[in-house]
N, CA, C and O atoms as a DFTB+ gen file, in Angstrom:
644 C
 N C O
     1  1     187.607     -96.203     -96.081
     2  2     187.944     -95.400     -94.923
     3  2     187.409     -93.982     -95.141
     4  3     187.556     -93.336     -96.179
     5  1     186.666     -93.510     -93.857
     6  2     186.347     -92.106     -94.367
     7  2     187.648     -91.384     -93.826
     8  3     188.391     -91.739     -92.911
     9  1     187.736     -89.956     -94.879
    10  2     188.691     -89.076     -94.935
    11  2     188.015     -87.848     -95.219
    12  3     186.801     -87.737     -95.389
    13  1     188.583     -87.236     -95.248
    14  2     188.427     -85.855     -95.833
    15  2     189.379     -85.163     -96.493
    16  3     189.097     -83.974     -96.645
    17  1     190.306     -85.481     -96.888
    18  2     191.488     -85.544     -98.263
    19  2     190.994     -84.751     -99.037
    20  3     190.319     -85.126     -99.995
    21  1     191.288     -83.230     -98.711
    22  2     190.957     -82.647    -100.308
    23  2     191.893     -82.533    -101.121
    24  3     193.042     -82.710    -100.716
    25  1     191.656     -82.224    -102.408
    26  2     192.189     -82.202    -103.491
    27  2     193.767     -81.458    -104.047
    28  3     194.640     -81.878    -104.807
    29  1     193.611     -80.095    -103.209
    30  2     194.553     -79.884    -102.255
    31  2     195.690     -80.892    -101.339
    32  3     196.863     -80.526    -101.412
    33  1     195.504     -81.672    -100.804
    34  2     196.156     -82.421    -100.248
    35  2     196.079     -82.111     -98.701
    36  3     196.806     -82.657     -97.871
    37  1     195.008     -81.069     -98.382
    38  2     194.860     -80.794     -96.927
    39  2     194.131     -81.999     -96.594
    40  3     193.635     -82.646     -97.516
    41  1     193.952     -82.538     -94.930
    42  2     193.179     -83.640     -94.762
    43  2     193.065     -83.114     -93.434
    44  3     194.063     -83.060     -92.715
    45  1     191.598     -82.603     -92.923
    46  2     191.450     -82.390     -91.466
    47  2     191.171     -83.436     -90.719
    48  3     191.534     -83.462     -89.543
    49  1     190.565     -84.337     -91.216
    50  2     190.386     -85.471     -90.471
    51  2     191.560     -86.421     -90.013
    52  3     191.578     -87.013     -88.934
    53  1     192.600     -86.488     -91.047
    54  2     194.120     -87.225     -91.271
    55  2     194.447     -86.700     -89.845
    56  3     194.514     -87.295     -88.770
    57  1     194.639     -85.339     -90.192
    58  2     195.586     -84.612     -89.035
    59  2     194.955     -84.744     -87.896
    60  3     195.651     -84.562     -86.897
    61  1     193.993     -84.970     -87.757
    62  2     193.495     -85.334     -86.010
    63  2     193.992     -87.001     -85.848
    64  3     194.798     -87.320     -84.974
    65  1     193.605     -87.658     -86.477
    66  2     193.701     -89.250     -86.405
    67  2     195.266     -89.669     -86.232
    68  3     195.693     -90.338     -85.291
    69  1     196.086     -89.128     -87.368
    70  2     197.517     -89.609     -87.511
    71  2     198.382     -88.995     -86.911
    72  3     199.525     -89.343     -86.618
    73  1     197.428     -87.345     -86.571
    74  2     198.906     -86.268     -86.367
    75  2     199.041     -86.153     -84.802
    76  3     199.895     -86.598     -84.035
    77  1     197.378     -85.055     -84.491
    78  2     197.252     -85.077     -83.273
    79  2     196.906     -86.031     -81.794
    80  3     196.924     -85.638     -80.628
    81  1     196.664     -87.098     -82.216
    82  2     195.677     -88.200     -81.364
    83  2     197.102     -88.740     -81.176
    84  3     197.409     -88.621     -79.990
    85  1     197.927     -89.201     -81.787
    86  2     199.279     -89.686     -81.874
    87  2     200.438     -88.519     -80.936
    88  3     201.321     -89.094     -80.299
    89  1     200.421     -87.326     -80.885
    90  2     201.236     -86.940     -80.102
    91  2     200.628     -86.257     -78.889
    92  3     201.411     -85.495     -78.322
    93  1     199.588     -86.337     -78.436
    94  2     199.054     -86.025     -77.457
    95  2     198.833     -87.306     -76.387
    96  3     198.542     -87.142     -75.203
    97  1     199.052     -88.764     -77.111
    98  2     199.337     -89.896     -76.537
    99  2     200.520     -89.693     -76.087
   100  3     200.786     -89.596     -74.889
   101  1     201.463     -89.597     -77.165
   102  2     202.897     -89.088     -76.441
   103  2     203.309     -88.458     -75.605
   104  3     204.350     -88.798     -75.043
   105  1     202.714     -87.474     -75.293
   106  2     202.718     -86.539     -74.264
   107  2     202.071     -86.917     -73.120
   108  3     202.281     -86.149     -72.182
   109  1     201.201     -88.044     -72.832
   110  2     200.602     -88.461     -71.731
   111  2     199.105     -88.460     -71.864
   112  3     198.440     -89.302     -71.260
   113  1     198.604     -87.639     -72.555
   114  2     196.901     -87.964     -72.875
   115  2     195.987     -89.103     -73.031
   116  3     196.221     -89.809     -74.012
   117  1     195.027     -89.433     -72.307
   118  2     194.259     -90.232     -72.847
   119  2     193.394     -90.152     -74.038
   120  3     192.500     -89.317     -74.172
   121  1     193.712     -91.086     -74.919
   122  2     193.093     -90.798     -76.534
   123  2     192.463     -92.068     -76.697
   124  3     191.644     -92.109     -77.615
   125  1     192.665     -93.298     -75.926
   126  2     191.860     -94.301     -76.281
   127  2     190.254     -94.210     -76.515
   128  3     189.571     -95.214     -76.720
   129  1     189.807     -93.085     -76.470
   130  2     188.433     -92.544     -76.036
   131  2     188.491     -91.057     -76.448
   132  3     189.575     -90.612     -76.071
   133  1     187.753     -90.105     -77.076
   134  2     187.981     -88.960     -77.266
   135  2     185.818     -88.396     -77.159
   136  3     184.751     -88.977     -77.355
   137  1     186.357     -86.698     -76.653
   138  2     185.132     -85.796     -77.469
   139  2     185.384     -85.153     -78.086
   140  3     186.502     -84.672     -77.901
   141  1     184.745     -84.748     -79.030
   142  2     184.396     -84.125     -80.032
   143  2     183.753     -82.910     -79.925
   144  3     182.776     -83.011     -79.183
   145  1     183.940     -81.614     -80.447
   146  2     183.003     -80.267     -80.218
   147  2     183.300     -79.707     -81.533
   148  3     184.398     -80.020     -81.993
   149  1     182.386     -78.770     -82.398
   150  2     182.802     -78.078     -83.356
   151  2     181.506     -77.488     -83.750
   152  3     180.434     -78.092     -83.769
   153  1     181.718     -76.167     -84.085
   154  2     180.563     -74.844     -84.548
   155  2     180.795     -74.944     -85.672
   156  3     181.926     -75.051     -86.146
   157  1     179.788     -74.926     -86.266
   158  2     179.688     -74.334     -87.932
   159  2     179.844     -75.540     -89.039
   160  3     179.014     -76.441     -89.160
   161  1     180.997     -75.419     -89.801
   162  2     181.927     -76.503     -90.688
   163  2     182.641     -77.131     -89.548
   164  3     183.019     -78.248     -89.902
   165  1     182.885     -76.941     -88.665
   166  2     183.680     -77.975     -87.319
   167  2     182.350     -78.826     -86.955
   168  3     182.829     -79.947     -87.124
   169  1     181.084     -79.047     -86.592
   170  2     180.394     -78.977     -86.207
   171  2     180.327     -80.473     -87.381
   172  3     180.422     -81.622     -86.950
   173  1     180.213     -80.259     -88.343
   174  2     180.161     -80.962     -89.499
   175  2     181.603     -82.111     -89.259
   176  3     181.702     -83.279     -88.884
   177  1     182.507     -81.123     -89.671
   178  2     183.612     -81.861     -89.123
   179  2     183.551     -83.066     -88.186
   180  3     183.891     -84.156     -88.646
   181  1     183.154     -82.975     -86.929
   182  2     183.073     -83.525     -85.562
   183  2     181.989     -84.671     -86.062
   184  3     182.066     -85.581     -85.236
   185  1     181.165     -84.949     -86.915
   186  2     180.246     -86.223     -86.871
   187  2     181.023     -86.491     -88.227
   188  3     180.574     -87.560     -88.643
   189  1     181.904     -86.054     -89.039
   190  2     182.430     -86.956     -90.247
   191  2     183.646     -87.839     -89.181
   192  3     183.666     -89.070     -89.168
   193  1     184.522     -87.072     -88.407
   194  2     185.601     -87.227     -87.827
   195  2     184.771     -89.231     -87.025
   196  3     185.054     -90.422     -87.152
   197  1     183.795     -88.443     -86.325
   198  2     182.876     -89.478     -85.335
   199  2     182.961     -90.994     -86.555
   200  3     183.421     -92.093     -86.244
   201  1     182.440     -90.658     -87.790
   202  2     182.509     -91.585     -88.635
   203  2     183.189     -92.354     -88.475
   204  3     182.816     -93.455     -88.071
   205  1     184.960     -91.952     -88.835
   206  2     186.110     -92.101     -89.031
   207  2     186.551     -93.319     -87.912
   208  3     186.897     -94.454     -88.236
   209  1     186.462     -92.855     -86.662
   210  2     186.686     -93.090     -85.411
   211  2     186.129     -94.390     -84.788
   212  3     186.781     -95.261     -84.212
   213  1     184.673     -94.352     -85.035
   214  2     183.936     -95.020     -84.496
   215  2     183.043     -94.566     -83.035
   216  3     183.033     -93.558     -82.329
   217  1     182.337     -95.852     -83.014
   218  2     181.326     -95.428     -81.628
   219  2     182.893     -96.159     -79.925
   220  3     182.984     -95.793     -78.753
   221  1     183.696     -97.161     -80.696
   222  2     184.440     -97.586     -79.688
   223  2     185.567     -96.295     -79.666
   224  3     186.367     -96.279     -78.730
   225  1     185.612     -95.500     -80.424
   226  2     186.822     -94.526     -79.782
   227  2     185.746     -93.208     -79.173
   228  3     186.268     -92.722     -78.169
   229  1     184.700     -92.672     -79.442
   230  2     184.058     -91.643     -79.451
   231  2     183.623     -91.995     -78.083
   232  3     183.079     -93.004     -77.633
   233  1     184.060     -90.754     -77.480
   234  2     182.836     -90.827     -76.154
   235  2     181.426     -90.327     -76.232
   236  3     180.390     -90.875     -75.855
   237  1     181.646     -88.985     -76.895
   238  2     180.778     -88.093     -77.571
   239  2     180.948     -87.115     -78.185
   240  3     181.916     -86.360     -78.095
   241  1     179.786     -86.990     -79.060
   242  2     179.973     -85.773     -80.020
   243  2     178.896     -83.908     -79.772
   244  3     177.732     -83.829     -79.379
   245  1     179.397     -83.257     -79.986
   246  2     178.810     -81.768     -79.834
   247  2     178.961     -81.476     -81.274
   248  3     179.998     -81.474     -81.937
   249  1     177.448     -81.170     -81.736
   250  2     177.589     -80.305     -83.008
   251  2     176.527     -78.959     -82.673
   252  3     175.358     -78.923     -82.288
   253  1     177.600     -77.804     -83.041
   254  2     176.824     -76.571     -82.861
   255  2     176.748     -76.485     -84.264
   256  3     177.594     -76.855     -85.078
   257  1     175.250     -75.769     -84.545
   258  2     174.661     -75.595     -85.707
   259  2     175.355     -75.825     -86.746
   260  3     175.749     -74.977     -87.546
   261  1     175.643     -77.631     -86.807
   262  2     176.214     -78.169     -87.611
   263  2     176.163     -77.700     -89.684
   264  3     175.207     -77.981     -90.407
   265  1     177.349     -77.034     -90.119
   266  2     176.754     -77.013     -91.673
   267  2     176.676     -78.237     -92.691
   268  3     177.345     -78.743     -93.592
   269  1     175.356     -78.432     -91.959
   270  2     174.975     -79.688     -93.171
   271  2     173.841     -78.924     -94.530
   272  3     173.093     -77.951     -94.628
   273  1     174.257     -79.955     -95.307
   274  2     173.470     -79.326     -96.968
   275  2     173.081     -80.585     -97.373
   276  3     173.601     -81.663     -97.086
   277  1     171.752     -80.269     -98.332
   278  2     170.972     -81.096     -98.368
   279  2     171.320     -81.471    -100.158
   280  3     170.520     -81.910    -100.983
   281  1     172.475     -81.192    -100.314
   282  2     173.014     -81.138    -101.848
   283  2     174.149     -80.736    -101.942
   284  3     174.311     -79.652    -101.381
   285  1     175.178     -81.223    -102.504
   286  2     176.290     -80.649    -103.578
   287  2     176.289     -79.201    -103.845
   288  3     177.097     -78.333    -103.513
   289  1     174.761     -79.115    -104.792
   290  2     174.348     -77.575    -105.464
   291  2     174.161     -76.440    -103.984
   292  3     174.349     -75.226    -103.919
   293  1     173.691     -77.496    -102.836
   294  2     173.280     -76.363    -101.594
   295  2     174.644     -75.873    -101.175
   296  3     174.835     -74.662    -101.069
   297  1     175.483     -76.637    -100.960
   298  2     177.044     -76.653    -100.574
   299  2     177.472     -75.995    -101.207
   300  3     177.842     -74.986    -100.608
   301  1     177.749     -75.976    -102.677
   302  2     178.327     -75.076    -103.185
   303  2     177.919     -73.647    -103.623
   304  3     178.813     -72.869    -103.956
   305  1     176.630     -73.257    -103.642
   306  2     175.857     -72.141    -103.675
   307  2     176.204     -71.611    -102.282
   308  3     176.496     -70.421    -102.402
   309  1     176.288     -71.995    -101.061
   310  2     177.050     -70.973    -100.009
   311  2     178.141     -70.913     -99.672
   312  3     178.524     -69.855     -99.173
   313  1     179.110     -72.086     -99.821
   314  2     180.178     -72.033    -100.075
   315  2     181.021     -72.766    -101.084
   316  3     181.248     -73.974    -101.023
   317  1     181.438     -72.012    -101.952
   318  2     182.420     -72.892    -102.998
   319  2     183.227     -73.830    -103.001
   320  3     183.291     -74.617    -103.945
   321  1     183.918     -73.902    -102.034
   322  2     185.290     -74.568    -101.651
   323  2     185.197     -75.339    -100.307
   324  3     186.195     -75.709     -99.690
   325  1     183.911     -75.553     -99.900
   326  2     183.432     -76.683     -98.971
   327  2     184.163     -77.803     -99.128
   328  3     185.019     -78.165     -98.322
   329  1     183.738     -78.652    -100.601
   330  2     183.886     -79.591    -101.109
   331  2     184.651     -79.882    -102.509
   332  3     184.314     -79.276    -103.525
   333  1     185.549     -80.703    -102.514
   334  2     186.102     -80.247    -104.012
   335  2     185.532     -81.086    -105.125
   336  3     186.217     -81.548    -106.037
   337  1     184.127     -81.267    -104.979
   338  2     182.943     -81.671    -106.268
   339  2     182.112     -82.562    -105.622
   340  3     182.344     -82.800    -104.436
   341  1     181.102     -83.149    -106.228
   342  2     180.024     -83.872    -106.074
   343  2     180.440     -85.034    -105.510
   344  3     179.707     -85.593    -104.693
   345  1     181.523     -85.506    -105.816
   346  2     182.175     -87.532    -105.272
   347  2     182.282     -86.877    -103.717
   348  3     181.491     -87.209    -102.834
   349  1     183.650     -85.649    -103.452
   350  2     183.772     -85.676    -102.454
   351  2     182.487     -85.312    -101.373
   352  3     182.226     -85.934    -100.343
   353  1     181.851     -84.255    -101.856
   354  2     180.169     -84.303    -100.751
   355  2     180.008     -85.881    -100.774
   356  3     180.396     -86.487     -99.775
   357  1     179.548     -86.488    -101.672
   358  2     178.711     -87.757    -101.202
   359  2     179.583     -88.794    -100.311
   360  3     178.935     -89.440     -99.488
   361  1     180.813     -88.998    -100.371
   362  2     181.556     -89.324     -99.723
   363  2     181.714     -88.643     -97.952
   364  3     182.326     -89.167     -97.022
   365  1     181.305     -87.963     -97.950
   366  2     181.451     -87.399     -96.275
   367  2     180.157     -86.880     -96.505
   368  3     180.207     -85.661     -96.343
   369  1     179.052     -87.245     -96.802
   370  2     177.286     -86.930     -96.438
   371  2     177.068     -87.628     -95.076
   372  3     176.964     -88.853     -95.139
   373  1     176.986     -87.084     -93.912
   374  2     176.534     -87.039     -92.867
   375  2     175.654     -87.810     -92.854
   376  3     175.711     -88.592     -91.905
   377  1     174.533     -87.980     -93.762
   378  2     173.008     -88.183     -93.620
   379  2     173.277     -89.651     -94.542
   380  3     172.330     -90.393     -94.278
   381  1     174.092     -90.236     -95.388
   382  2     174.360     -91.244     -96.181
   383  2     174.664     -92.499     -95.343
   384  3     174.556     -93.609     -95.866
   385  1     174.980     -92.381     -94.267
   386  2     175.094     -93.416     -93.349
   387  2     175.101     -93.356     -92.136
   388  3     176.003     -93.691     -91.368
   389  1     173.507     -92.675     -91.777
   390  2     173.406     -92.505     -89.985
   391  2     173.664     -93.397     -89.188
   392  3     173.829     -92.969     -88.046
   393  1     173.833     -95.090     -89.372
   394  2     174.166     -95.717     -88.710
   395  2     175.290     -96.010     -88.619
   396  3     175.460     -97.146     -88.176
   397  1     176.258     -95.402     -88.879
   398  2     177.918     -95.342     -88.551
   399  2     178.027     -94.377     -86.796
   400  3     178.959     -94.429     -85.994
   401  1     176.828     -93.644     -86.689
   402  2     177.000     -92.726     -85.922
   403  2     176.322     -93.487     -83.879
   404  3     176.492     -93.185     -82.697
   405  1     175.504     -94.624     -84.772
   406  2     175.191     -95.808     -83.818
   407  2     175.529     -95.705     -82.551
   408  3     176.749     -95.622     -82.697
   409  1     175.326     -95.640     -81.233
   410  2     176.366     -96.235     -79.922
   411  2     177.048     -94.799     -79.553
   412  3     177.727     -94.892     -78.530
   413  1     177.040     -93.657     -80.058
   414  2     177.845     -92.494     -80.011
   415  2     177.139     -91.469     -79.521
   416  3     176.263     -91.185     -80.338
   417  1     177.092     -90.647     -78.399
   418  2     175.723     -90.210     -77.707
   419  2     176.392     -88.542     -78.788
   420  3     177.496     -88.153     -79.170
   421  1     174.963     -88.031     -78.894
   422  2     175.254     -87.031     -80.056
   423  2     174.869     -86.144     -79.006
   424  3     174.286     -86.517     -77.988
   425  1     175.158     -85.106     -79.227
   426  2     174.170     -83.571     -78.878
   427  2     174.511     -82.404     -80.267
   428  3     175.583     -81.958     -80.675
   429  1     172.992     -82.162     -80.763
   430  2     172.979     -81.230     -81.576
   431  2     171.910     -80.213     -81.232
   432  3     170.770     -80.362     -80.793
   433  1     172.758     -78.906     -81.630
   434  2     172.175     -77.918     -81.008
   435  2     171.869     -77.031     -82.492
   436  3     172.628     -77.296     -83.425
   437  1     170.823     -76.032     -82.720
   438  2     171.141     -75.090     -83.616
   439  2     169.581     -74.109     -83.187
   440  3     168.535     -74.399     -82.607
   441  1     170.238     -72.608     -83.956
   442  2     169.338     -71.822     -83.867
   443  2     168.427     -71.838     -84.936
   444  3     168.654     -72.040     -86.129
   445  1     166.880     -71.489     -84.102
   446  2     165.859     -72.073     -84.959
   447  2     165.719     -70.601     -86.423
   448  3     164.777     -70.435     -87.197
   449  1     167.062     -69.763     -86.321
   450  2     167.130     -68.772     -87.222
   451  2     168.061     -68.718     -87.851
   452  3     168.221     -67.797     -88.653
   453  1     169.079     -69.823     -87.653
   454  2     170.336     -69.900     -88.413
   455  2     169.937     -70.559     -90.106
   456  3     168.838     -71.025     -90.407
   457  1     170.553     -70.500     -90.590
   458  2     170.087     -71.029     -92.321
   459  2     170.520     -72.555     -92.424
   460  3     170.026     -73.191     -93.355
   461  1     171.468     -73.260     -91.490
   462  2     171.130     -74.937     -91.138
   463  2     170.706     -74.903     -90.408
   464  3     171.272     -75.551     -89.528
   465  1     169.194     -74.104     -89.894
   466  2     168.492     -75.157     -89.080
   467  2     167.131     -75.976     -89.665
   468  3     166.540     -76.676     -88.843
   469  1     166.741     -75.936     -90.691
   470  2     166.380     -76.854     -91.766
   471  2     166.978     -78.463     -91.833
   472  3     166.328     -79.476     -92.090
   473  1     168.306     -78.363     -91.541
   474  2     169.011     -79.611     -91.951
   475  2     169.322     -79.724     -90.740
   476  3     169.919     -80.800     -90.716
   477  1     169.312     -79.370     -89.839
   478  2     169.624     -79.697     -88.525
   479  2     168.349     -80.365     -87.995
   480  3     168.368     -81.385     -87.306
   481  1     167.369     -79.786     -88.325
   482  2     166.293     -80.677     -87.648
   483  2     165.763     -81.939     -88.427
   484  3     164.812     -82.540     -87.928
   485  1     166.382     -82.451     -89.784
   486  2     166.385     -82.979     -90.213
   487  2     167.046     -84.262     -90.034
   488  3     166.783     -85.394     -90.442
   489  1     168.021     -83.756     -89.279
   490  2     169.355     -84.622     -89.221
   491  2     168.591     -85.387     -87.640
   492  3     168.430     -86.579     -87.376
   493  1     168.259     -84.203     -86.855
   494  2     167.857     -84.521     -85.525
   495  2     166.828     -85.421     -85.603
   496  3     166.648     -86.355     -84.822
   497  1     166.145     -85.131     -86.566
   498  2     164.909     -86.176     -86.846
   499  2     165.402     -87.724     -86.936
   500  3     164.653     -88.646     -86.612
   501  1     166.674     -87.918     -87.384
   502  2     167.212     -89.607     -87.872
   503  2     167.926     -89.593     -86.944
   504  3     167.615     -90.549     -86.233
   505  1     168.701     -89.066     -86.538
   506  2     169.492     -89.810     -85.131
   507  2     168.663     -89.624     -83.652
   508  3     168.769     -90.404     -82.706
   509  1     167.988     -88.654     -83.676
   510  2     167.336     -88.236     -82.410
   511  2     168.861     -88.363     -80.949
   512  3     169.053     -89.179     -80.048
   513  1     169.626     -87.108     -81.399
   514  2     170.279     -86.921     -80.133
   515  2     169.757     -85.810     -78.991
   516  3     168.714     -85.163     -79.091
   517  1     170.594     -85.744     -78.020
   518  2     170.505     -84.979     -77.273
   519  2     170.757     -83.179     -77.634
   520  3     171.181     -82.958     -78.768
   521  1     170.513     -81.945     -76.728
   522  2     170.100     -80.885     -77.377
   523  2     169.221     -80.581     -78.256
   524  3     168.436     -81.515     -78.420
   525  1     168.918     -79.334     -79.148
   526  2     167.839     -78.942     -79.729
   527  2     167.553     -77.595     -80.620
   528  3     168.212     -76.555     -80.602
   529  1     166.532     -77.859     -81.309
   530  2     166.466     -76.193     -82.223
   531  2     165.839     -75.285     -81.235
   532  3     164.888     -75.539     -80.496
   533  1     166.418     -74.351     -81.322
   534  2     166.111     -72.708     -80.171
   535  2     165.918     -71.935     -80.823
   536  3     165.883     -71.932     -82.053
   537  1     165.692     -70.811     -79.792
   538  2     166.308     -69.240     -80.038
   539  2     167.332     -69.074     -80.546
   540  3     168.319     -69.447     -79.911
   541  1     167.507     -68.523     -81.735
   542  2     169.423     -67.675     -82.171
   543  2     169.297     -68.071     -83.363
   544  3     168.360     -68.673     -83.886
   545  1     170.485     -67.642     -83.883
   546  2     171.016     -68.123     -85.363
   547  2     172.318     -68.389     -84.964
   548  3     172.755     -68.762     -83.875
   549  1     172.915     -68.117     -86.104
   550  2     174.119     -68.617     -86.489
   551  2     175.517     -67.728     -86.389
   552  3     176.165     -67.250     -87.320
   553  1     175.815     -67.649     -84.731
   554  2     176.722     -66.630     -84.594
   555  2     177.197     -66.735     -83.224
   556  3     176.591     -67.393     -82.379
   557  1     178.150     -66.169     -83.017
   558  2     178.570     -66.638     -81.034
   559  2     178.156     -66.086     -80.437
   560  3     178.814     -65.615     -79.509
   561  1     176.807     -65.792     -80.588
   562  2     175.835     -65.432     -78.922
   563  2     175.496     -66.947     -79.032
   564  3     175.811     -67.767     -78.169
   565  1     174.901     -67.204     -80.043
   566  2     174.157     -68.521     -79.635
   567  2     175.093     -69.507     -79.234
   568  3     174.747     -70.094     -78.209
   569  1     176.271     -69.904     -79.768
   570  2     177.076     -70.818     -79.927
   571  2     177.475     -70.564     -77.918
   572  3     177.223     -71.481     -77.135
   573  1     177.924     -69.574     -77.560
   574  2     178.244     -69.698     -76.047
   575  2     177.019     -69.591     -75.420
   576  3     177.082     -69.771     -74.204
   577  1     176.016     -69.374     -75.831
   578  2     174.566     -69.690     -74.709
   579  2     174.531     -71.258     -74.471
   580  3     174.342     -71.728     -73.349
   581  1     174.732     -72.057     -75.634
   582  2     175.197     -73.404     -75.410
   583  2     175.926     -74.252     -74.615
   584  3     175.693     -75.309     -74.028
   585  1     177.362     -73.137     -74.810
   586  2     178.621     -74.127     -74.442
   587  2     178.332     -74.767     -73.513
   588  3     178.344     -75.991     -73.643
   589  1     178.000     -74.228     -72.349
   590  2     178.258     -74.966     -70.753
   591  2     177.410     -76.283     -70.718
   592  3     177.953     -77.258     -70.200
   593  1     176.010     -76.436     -71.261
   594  2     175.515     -77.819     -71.233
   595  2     175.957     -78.436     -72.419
   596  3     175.498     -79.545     -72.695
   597  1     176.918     -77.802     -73.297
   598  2     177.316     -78.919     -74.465
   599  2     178.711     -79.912     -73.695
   600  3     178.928     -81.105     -73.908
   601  1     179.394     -79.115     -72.906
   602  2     180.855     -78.887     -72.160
   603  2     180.052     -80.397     -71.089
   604  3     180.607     -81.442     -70.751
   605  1     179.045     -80.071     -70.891
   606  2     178.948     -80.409     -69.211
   607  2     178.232     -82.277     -70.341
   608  3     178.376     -83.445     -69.981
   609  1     177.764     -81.917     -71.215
   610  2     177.196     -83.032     -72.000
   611  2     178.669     -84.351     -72.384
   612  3     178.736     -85.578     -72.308
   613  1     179.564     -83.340     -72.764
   614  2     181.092     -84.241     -73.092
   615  2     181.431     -84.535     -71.915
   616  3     181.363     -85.728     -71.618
   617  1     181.950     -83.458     -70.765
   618  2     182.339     -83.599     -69.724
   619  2     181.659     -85.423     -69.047
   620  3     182.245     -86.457     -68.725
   621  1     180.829     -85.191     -69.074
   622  2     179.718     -86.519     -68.699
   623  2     180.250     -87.678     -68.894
   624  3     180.652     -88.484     -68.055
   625  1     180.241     -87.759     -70.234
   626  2     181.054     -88.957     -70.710
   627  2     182.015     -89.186     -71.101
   628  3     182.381     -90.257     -71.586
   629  1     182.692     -88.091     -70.947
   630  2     184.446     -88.640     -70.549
   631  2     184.834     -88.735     -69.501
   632  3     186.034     -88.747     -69.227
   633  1     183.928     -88.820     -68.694
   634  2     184.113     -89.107     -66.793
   635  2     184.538     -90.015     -66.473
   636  3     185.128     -90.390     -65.459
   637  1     183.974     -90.836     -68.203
   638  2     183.539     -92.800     -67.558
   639  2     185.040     -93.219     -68.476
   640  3     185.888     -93.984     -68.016
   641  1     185.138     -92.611     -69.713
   642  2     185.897     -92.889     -70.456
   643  2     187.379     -93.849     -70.043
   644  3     188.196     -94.131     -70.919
C-alpha cells in the first residue's frame, strides 16, 4: 500500500484517505470520486496520494510545479526532512511506477525557471499529461497565472464524476 508514514508518525496521505475522505462523506460530500490540486511538495503530494487512490477513485490530478527529485541525494540537498532516508524516497518515487498513474487525466504545469522544471519535463515526458513548461518559476505569480485553467481542468471532470 502506498503511504507516506513518516517516521515521525505524521502520515499526509493516511489523513486524507482515513481521516478526511471519511468525514466529508459524513457530512454529505461526494468522495466516491475526488480532485486533486497541490503546488510545490503538495503538487508531489497529489500524484503519490493519486497512487494511493487509484485511477477508479481519481477524477483528476493538478500538479503545480510539482517537487520531484531525481535522487534521494537531490531531495535531501534541498530539503532535509522531505524524506526520512533513501527506503522512504524510493517508496513514494513518482517516476518508479508511472503506470499506477494510468486512466487518471494529469495536468502538469511548471515554470520553465523554477529549479523542478528539469524533472517536470521529465516526468511530462512519461506520462504526457495535460498543461506545460512556461514562463515563471517557482512562486505565486506563476502558481495563480495557472489556477483558473488548472480549476477549470478538475472542474471538467468532476462534472461527470
Amino acid at each position: 500500500m502506498i503511504t507516506r508514514r513518516r517516521a515521525n508518525g505524521d502520515d499526509p496521505i493516511g489523513m486524507v484517505v482515513d481521516e478526511l475522505l471519511p468525514r466529508l462523506r459524513e457530512r454529505g460530500a461526494r468522495t466516491e470520486r475526488v480532485g486533486l490540486i497541490g503546488w510545490s511538495m503538495g503538487g508531489y503530494g497529489a500524484l503519490v496520494l493519486t497512487r494511493r487512490l487509484g485511477a477508479a477513485r481519481t477524477a483528476a490530478v493538478v500538479a503545480s510545479s510539482p517537487a520531484l527529485f531525481a535522487s534521494y541525494e537531490d531531495a535531501r540537498s534541498a530539503n532535509p526532512r522531505a524524506f526520512d532516508g533513501a527506503a522512504d524516497f524510493a517508496r513514494n518515487d513518482v517516476f518508479a511506477a508511472p503506470g499506477a498513474l494510468k486512466g487518471v487525466p494529469l495536468r502538469v504545469d511548471c515554470g520553465a525557471s523554477d529549479p523542478f522544471a528539469a524533472m517536470a519535463r521529465r516526468f511530462r515526458d512519461r506520462v504526457h499529461p495535460a498543461g506545460a513548461v512556461g514562463a515563471g518559476c517557482h512562486d505565486a505569480a506563476f502558481w495563480r497565472s495557472r489556477l483558473r485553467p488548472q480549476l477549470a481542468f478538475l472542474g471538467h471532470r468532476l462534472g461527470g464524476a
